[in-house]
Backbone as CSV, one residue per row, in Angstrom:
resi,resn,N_x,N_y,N_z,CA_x,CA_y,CA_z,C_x,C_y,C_z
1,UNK,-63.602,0.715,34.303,-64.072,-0.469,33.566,-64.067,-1.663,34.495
2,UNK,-65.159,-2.320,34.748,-65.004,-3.522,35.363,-64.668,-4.366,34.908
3,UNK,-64.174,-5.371,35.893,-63.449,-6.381,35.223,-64.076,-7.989,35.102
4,UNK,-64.108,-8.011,34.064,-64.813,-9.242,33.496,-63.881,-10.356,32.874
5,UNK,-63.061,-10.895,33.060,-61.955,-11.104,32.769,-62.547,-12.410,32.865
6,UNK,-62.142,-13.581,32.157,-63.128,-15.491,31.847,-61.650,-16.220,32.635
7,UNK,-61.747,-17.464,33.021,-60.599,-17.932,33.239,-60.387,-18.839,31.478
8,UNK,-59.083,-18.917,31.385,-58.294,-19.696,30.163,-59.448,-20.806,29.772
9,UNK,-59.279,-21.542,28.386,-59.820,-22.593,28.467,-58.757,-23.768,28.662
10,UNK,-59.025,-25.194,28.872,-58.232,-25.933,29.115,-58.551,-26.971,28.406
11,UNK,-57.650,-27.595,27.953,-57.149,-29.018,27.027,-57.772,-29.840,27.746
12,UNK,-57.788,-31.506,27.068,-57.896,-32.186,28.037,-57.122,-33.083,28.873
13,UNK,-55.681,-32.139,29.078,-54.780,-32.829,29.414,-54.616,-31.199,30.914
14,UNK,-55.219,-30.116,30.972,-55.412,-29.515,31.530,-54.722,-27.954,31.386
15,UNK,-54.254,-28.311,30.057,-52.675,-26.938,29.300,-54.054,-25.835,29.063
16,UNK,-53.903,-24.643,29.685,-54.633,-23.303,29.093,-54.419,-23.356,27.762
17,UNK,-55.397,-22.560,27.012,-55.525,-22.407,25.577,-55.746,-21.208,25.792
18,UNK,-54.736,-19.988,25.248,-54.659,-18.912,25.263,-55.613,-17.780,23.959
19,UNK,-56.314,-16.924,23.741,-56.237,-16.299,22.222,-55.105,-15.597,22.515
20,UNK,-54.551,-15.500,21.082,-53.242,-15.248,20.250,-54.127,-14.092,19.532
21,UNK,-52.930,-13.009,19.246,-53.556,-11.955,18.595,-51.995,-11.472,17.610
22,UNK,-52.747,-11.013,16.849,-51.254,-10.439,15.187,-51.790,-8.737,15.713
23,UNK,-50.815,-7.880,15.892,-50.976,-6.250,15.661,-50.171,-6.082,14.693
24,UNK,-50.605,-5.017,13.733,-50.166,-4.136,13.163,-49.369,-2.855,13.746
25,UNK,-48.061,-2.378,13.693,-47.728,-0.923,13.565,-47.178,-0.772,12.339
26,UNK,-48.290,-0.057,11.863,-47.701,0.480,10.766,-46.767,2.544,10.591
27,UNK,-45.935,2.387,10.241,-45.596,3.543,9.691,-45.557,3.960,7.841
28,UNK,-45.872,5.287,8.085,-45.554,6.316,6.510,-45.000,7.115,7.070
29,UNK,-44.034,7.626,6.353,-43.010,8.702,6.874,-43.094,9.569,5.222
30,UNK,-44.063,10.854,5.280,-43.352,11.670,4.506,-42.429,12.464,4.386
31,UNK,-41.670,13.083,3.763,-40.947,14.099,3.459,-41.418,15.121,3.786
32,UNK,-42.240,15.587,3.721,-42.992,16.710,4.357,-43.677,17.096,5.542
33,UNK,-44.776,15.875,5.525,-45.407,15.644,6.514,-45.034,14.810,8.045
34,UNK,-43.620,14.223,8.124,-43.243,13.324,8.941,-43.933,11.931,8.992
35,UNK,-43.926,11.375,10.467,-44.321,10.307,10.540,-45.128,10.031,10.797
36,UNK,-46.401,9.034,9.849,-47.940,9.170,10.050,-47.723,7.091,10.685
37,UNK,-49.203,7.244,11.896,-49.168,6.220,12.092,-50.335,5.488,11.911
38,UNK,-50.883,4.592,11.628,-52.109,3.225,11.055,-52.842,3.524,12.115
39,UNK,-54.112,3.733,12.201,-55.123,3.783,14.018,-55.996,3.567,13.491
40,UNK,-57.222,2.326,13.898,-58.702,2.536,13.513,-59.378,2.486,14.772
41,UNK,-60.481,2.600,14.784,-61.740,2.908,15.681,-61.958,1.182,15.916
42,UNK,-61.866,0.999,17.128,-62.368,-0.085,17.479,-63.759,-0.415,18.001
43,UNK,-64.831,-1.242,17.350,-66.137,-1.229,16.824,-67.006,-2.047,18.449
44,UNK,-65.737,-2.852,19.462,-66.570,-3.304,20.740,-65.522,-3.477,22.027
45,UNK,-65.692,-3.981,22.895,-65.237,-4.035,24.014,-64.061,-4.730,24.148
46,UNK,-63.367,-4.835,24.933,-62.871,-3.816,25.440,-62.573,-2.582,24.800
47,UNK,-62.243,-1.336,25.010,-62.328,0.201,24.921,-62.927,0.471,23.275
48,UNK,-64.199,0.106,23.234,-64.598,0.626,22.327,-64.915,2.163,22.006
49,UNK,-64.631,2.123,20.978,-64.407,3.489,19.998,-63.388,4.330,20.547
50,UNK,-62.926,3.734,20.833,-60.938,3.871,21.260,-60.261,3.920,19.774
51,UNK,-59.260,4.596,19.606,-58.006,3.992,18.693,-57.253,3.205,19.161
52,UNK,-56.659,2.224,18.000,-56.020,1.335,18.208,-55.054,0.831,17.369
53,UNK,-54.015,0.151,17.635,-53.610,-0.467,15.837,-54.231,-1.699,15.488
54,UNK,-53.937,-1.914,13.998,-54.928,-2.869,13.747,-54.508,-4.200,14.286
55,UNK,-55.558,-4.806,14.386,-55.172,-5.984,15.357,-56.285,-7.050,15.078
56,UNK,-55.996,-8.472,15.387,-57.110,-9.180,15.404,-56.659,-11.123,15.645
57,UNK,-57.390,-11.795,15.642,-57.126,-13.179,16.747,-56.606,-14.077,15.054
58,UNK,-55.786,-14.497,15.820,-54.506,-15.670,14.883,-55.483,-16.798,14.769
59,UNK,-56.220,-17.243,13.155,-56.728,-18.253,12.983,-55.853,-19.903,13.229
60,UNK,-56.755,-21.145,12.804,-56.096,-21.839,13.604,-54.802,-22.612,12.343
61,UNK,-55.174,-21.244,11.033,-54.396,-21.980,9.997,-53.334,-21.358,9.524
62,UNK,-53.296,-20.097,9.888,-52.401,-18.976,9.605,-51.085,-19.191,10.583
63,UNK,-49.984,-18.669,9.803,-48.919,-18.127,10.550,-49.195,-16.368,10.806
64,UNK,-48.611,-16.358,11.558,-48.693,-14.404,12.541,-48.530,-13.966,11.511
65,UNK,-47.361,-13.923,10.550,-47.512,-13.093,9.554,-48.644,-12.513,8.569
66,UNK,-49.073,-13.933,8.360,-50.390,-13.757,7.536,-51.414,-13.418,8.600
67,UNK,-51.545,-13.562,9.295,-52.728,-12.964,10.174,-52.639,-11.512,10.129
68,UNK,-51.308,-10.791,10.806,-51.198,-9.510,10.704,-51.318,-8.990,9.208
69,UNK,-51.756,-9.450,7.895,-51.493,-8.708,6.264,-53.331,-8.987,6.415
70,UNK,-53.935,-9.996,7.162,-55.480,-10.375,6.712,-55.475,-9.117,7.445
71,UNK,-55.456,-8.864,8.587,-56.289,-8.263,9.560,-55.786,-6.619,9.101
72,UNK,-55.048,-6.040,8.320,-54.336,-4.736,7.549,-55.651,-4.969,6.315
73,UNK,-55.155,-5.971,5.762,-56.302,-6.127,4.297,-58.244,-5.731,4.699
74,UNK,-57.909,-6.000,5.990,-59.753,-5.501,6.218,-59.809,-4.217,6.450
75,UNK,-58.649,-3.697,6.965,-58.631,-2.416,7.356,-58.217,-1.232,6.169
76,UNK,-58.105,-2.248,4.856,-57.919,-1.120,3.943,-56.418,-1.268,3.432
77,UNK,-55.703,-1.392,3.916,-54.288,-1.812,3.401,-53.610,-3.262,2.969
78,UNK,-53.378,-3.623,1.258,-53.459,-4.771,1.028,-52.225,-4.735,1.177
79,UNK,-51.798,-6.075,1.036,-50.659,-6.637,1.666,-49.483,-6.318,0.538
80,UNK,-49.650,-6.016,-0.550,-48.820,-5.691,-1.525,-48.603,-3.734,-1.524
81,UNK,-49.133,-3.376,-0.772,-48.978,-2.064,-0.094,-47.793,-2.180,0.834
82,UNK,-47.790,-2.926,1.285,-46.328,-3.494,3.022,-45.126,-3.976,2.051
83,UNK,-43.889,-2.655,2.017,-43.005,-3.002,1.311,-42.227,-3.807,2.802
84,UNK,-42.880,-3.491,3.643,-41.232,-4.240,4.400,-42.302,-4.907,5.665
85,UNK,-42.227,-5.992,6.360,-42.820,-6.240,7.751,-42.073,-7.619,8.162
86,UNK,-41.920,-7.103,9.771,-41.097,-8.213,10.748,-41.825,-8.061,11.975
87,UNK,-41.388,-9.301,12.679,-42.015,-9.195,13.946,-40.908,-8.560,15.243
88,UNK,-42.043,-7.858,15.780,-41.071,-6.593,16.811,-41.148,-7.141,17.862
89,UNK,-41.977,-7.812,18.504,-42.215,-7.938,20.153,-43.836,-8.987,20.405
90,UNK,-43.341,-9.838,21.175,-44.808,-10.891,21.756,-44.933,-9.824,23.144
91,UNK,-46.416,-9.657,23.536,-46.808,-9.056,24.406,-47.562,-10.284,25.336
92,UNK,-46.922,-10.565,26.747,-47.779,-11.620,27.425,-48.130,-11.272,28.867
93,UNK,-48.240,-9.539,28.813,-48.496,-9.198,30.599,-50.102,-9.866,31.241
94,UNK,-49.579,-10.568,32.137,-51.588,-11.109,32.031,-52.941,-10.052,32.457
95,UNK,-52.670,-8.712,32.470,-53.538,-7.515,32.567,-53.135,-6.947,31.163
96,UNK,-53.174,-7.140,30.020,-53.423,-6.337,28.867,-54.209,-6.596,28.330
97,UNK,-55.392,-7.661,28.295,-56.470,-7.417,27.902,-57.198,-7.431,29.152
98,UNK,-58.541,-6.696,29.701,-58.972,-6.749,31.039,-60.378,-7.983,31.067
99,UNK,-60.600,-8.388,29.312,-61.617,-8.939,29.053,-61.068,-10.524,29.471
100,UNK,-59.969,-11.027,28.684,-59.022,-12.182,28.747,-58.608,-12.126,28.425
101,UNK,-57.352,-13.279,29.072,-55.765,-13.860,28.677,-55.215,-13.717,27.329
102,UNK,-54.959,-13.008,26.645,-54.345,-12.238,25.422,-52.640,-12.567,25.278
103,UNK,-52.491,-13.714,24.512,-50.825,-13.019,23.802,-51.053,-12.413,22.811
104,UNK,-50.404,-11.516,22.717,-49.850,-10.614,20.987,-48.850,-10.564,20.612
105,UNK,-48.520,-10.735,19.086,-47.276,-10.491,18.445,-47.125,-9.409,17.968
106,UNK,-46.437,-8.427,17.725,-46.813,-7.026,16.956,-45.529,-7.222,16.072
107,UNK,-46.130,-6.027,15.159,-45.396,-6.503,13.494,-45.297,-5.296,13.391
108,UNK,-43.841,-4.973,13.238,-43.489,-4.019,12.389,-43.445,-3.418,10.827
109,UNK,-44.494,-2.692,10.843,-45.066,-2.580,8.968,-44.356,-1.330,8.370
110,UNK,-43.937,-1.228,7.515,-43.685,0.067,6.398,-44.181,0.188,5.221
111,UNK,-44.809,1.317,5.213,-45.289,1.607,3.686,-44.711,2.385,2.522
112,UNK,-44.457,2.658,1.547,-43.609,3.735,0.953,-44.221,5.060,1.012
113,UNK,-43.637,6.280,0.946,-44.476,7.566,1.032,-45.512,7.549,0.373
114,UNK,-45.361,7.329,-0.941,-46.355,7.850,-1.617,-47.447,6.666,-2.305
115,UNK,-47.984,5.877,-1.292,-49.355,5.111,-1.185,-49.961,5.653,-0.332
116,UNK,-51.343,5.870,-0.755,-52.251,6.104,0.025,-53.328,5.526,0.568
117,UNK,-53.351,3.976,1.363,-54.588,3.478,0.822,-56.010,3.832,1.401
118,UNK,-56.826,3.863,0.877,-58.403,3.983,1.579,-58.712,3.295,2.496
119,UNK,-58.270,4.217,4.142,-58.616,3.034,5.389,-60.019,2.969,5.687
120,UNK,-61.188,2.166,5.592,-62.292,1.808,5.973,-62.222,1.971,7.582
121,UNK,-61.782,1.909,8.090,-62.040,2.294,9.771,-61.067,2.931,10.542
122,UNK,-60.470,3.821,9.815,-59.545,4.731,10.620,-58.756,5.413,9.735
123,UNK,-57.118,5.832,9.994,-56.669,6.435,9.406,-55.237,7.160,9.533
124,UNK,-54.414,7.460,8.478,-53.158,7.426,9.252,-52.469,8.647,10.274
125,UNK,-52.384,8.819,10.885,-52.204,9.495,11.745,-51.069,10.027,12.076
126,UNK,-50.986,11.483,12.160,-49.485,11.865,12.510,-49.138,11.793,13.823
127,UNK,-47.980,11.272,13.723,-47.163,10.563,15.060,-47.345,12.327,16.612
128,UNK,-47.277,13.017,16.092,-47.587,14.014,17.046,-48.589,14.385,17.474
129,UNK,-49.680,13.618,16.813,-51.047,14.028,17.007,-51.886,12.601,17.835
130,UNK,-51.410,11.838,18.219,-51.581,10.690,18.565,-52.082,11.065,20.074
131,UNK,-53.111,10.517,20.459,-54.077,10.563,21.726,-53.506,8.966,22.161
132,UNK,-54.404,8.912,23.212,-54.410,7.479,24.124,-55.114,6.542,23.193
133,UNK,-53.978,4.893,23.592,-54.348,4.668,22.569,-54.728,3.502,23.366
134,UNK,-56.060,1.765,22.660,-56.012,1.016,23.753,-55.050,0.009,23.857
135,UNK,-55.522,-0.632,25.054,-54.263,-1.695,25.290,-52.691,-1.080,25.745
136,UNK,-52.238,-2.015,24.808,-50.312,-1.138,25.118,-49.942,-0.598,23.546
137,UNK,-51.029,-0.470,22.986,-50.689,-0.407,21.877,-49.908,1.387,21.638
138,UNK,-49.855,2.184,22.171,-48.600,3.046,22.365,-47.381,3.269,22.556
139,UNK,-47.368,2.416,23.330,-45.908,1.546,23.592,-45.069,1.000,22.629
140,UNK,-46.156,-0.150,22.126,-45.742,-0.672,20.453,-45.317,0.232,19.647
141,UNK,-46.039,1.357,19.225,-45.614,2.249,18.352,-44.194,2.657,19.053
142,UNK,-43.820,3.324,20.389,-42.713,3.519,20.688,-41.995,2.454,20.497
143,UNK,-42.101,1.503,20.665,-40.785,0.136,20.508,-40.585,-0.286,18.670
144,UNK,-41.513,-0.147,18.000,-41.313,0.519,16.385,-40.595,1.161,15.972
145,UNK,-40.775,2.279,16.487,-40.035,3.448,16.270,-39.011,3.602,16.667
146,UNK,-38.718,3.148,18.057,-36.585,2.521,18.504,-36.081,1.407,17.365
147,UNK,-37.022,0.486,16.815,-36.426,-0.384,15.870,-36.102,0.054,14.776
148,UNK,-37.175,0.757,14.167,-36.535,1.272,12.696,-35.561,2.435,12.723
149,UNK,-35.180,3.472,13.992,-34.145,4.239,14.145,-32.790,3.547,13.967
150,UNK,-33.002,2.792,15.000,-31.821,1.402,15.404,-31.124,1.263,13.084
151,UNK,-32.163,0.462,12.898,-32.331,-0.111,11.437,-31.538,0.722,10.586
152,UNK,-32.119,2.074,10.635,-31.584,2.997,9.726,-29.828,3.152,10.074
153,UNK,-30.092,2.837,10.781,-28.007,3.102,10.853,-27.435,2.001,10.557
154,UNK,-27.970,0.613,10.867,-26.706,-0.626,10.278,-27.475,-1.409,9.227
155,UNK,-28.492,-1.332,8.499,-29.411,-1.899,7.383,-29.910,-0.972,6.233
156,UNK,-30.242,-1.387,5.194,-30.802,-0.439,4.046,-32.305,-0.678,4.123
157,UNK,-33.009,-0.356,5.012,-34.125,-0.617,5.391,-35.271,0.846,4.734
158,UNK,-34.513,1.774,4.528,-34.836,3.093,4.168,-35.273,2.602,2.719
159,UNK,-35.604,1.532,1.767,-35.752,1.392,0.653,-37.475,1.458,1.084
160,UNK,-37.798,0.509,2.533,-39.060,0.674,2.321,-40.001,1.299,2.937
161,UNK,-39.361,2.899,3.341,-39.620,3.902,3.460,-40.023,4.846,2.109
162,UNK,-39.315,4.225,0.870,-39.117,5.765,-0.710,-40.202,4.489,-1.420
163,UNK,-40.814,5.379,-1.948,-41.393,4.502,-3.726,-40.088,4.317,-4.109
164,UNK,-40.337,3.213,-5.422,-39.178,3.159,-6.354,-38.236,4.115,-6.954
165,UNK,-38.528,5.816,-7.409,-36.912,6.295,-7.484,-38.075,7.804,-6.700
166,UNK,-36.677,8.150,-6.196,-36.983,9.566,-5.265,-35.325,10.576,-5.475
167,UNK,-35.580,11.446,-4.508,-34.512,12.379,-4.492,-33.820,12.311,-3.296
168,UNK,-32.629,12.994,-3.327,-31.975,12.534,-1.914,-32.376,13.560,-0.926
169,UNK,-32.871,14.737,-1.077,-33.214,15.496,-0.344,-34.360,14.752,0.091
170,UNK,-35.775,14.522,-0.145,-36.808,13.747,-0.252,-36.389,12.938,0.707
171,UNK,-35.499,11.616,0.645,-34.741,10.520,1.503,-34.411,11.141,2.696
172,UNK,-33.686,12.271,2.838,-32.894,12.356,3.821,-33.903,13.322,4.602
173,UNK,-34.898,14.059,4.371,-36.169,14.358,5.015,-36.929,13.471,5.491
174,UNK,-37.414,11.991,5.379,-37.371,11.114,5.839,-36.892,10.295,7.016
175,UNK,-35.339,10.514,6.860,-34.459,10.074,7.494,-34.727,10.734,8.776
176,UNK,-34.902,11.625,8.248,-35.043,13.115,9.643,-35.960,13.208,10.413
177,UNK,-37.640,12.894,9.831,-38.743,12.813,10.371,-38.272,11.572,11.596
178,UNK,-37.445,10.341,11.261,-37.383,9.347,12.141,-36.588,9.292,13.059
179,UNK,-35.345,9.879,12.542,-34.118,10.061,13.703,-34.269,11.243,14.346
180,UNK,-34.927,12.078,14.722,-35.359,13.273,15.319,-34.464,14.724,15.125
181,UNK,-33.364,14.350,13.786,-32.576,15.201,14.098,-32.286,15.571,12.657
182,UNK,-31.883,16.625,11.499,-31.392,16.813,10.695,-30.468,15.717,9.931
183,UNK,-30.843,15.302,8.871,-30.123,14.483,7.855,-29.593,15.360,6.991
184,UNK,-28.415,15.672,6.682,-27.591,16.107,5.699,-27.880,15.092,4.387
185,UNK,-28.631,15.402,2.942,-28.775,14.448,2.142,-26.719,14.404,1.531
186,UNK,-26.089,15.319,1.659,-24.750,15.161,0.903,-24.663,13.922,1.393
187,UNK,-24.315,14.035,3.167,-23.501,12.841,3.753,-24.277,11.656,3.406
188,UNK,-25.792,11.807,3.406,-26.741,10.819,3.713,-26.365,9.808,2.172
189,UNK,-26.675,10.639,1.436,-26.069,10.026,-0.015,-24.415,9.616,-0.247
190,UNK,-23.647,10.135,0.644,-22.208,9.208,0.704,-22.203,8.313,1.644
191,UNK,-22.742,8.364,2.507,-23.092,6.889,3.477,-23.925,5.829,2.475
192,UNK,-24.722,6.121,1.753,-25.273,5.037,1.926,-25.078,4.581,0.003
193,UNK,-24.357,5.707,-0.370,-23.564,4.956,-1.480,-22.286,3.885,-1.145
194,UNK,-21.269,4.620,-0.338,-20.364,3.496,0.098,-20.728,2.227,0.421
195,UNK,-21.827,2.035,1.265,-22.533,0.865,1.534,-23.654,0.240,0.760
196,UNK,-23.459,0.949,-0.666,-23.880,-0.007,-2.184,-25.506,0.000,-2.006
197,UNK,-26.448,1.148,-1.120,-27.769,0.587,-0.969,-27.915,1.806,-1.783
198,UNK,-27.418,2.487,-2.583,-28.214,4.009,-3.607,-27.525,3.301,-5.181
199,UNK,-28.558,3.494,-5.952,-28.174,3.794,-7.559,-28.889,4.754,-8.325
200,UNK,-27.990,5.972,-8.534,-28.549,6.977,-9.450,-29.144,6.457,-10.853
201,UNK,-30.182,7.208,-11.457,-30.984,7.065,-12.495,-30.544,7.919,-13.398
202,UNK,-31.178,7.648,-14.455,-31.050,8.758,-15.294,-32.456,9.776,-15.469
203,UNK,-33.510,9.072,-14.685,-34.517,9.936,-14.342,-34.146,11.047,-13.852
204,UNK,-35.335,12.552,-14.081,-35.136,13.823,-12.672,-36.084,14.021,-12.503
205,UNK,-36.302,14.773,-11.350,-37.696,15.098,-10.562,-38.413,16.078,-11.365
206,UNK,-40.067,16.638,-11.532,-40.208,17.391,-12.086,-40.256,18.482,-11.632
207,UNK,-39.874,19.516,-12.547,-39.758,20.795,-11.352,-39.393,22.251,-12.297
208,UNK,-39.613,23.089,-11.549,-38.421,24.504,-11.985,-37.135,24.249,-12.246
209,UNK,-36.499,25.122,-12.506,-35.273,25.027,-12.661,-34.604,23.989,-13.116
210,UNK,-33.345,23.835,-12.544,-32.962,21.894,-12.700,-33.091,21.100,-12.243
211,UNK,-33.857,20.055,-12.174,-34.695,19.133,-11.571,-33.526,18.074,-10.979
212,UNK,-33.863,17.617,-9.889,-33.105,17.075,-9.272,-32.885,15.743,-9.837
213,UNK,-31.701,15.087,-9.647,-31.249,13.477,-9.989,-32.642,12.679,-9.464
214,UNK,-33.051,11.459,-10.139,-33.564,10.538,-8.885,-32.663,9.233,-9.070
215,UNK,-33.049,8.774,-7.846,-32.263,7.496,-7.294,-33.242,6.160,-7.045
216,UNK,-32.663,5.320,-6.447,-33.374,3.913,-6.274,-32.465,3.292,-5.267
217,UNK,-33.281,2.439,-4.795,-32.058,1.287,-3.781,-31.785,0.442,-4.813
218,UNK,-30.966,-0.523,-4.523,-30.120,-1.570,-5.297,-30.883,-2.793,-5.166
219,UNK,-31.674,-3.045,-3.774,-32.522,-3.613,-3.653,-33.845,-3.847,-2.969
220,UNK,-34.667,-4.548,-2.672,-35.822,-4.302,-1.661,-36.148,-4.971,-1.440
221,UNK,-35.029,-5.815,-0.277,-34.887,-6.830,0.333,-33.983,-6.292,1.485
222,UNK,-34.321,-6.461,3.191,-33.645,-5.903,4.473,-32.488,-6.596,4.117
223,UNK,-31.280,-5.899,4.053,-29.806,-6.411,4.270,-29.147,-5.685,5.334
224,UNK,-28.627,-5.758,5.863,-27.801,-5.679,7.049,-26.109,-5.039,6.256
225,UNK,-26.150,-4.155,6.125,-24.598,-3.385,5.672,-23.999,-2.533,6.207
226,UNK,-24.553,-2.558,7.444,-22.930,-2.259,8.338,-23.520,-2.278,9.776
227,UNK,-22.758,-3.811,10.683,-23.820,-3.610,11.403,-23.430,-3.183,13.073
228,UNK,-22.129,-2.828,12.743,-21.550,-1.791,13.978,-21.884,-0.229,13.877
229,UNK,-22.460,0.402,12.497,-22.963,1.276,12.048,-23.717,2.212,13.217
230,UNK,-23.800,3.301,13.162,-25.058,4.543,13.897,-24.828,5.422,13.798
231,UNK,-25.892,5.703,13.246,-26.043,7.269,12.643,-26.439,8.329,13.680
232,UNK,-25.381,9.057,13.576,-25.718,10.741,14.164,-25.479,11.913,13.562
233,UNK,-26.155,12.708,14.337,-26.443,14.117,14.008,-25.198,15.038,13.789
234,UNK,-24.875,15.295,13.168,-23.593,16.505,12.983,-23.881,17.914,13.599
235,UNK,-24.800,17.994,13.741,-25.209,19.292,14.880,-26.253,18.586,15.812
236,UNK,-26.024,19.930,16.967,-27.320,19.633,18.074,-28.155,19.507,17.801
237,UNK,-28.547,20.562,17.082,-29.936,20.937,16.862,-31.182,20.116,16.096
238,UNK,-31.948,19.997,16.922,-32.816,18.542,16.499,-33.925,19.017,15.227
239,UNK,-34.352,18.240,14.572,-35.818,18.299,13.548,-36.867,18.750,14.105
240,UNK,-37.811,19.725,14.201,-39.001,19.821,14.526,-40.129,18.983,14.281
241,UNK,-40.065,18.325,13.673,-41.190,17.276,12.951,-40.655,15.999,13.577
């Protein structure tokens, strides 16, 4: 790709004026399926018809936040879909865009399992199936994915991973798709009862036999409950998914 790269524009006091850009990483983590990630087809240059996450330039009225829920909302995912989003990382290497001078903020998104929304230009993607992606936007997904591992051991952040009531097996399959390793739902459900983020229902799942309890978080709002906390594996042997 040649490089066509503009110089900055400048004030008239002579300060560069940078474009600012909001990314999306979004994750879904099923129970079944593991961890699917947000990618659409990018429509021009630089690396067009590349995957990418969603992404797009910070108006001059918006905060990042809202930029990153507009620029999800075109792509098919409304903002009342995003049970949980924070900002993960500003990107300012001056070769990540090859066109021009690019900062980015990237936003860490979660969806609950079981939304599906209709992506108009792409689609969610399982984390193992993931090709080259443009920009650094691979990376991002890896630095996502160290955050919400991190998360899951000293925060109840796992609320906006489940719909509103689920099972603990369900949860702790989850748990598993992200931490790469077997979740025990017994322990998983005495950890994270002691630390007040589970309340059993009187709902059960539907099913054969005896249908399992369902549960709920206490709340669905990021709290921080235990934050010397980290979770490990009680055996070696890692998750395949």
């Amino acid at each position: 790709m040649g490089s066509t790269k503009s110089r900055p524009l400048r004030d008239a006091n002579g300060t560069p004026k940078f474009r600012h850009e909001s990314i999306a990483c979004v994750f879904r983590v099923h129970p079944q399926q593991g961890v699917d990630v947000l990618t659409v087809i990018r429509s021009r240059p630089p690396y067009a018809d590349m995957s990418a996450l969603p992404s797009g330039a910070l108006e001059t009225n918006e905060m990042l936040k809202d930029a990153c829920l507009r620029h999800l909302s075109l792509s098919g995912v409304h903002p009342s879909m995003v049970s949980h989003i924070e900002q993960l990382d500003t990107r300012s290497a001056i070769d990540r865009d090859p066109y021009d001078r690019t900062i980015a903020t990237a936003h860490l998104c979660l969806i609950p399992w079981d939304i599906d929304p209709s992506v108009t230009n792409g689609s969610f993607t399982p984390l193992v199936d993931l090709d080259e992606l443009a920009f650094d936007h691979k990376n991002i997904i890896e630095q996502g994915l160290y955050r919400l591992r991190a998360k899951l051991s000293y925060s109840n952040i796992g609320f906006a991973l489940a719909p509103r009531l689920f099972t603990i097996s369900d949860l702790a399959k989850t748990y598993s798709h992200v931490l790469t390793y077997n979740v025990s739902p017994t322990n998983l459900q005495r950890i994270l009862t002691r630390r007040n983020q589970l309340q059993p229902t009187t709902a059960r799942a539907i099913g054969s036999g005896r249908p399992a309890r369902l549960f709920t978080f206490t709340t669905d709002r990021l709290e921080i409950t235990d934050p010397f906390a980290t979770l490990k594996p009680t055996e070696s042997r890692k998750c395949k998914s």
